[in-house]
Kinemage of the C-alpha trace (Angstrom):
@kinemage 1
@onewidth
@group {chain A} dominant
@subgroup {mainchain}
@vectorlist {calphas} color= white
{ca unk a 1} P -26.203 4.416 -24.066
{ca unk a 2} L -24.030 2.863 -26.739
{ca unk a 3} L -25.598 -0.787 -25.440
{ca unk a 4} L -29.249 0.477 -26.135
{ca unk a 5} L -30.109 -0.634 -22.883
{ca unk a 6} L -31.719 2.425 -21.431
{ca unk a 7} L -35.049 3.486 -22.190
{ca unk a 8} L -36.525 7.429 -21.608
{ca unk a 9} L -38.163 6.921 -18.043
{ca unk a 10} L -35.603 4.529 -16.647
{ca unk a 11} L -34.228 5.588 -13.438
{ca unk a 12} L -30.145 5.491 -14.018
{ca unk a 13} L -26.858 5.569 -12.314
{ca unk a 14} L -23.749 7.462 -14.316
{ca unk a 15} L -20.326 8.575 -13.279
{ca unk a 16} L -18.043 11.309 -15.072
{ca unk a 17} L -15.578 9.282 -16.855
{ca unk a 18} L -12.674 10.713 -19.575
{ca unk a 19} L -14.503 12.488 -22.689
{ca unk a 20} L -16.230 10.180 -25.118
{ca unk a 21} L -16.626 12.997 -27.475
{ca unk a 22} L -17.338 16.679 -27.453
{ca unk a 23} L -20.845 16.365 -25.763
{ca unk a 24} L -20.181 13.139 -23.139
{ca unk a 25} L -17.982 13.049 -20.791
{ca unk a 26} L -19.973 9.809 -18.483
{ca unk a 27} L -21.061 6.570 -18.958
{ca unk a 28} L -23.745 4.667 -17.230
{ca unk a 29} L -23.065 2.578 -13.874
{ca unk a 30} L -26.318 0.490 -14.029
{ca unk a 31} L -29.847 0.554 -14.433
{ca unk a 32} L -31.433 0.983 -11.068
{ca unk a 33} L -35.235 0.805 -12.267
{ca unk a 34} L -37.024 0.283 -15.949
{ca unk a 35} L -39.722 1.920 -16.683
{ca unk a 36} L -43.422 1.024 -17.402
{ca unk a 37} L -43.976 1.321 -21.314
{ca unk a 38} L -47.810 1.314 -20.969
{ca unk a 39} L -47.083 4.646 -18.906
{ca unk a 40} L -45.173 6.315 -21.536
């Protein structure tokens, strides 16, 4: 996300939105669950 607030393992919520560019076309709702670094 353009925020950095996502990590790889966190559990997400996105919605289709207008295109942001050529690849995205969504942007993230919320954050629903982080996930454990140790476990990465």
């Amino acid at each position: 996300d353009a925020n950095n607030e996502c990590q790889t393992g966190d559990v997400v919520i996105i919605e289709e939105c207008r295109p942001i560019s050529k690849m995205k076309s969504w942007r993230l709702v919320r954050v629903v669950s982080q996930a454990d670094s140790a476990a990465l």
